[in-house]
C-alpha positions in Angstrom: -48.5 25.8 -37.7 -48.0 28.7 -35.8 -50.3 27.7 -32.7 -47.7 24.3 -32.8 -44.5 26.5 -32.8 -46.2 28.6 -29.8 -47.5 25.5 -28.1 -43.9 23.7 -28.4 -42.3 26.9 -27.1 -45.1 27.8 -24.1 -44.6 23.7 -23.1 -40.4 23.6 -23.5 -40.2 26.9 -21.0 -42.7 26.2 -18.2 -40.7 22.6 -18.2 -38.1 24.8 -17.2 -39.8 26.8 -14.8 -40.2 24.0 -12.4 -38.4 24.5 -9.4 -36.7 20.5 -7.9 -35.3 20.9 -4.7 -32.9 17.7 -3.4 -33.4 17.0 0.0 -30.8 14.8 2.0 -32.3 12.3 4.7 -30.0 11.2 7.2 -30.8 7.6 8.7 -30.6 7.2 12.4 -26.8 5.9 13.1 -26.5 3.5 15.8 -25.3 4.6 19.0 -22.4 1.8 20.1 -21.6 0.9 23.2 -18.9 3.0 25.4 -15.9 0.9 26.1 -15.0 -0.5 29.5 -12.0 1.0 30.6 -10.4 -0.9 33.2 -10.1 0.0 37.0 -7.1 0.6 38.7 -7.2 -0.1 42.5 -5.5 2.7 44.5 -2.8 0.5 45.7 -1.0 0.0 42.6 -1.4 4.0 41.9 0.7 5.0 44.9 4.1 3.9 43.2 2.8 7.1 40.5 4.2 10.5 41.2 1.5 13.5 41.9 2.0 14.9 38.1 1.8 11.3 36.7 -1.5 10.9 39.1 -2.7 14.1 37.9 -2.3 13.3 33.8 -3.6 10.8 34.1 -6.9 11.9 35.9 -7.1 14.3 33.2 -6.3 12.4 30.5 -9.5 10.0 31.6 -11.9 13.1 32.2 -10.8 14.2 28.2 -11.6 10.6 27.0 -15.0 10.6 29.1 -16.1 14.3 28.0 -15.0 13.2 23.9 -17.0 10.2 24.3 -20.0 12.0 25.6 -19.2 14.7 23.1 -19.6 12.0 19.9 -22.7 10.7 21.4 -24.7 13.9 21.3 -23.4 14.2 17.8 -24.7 10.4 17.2 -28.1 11.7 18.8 -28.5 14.7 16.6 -29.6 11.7 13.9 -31.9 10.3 15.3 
């Protein structure tokens, strides 16, 4: 009886002595396609004033460099 009581005991705390570690796997996302911003011919830009002109360069260079930005983080999965 007491070698069962032992046994029980030994068995129920080396359950317990099992280390599980959870381990997350990340499938590749899919990298979509950049959009196609449309061209504006020079022409129809010279009716814009210098600091319009300039915003809006900027504001293109910040879309292209957040877009490039989320691809590397899309890449990071794969």
């Amino acid at each position: 009886m007491k070698l069962a009581v032992a046994s029980v005991i030994i068995l129920s705390l080396a359950g317990c002595a099992t280390k599980t570690e959870t381990v997350f796997l990340q499938d590749p996302l899919p990298l979509p396609d950049r959009p196609n911003l449309p061209l504006m011919p020079s022409d129809e830009m010279q009716c814009l004033s210098d600091e319009a002109y300039e915003g809006l360069a900027v504001r293109d260079a910040t879309l292209i460099k957040h877009v490039e930005r989320l691809e590397d983080i899309i890449k990071t999965t794969h």
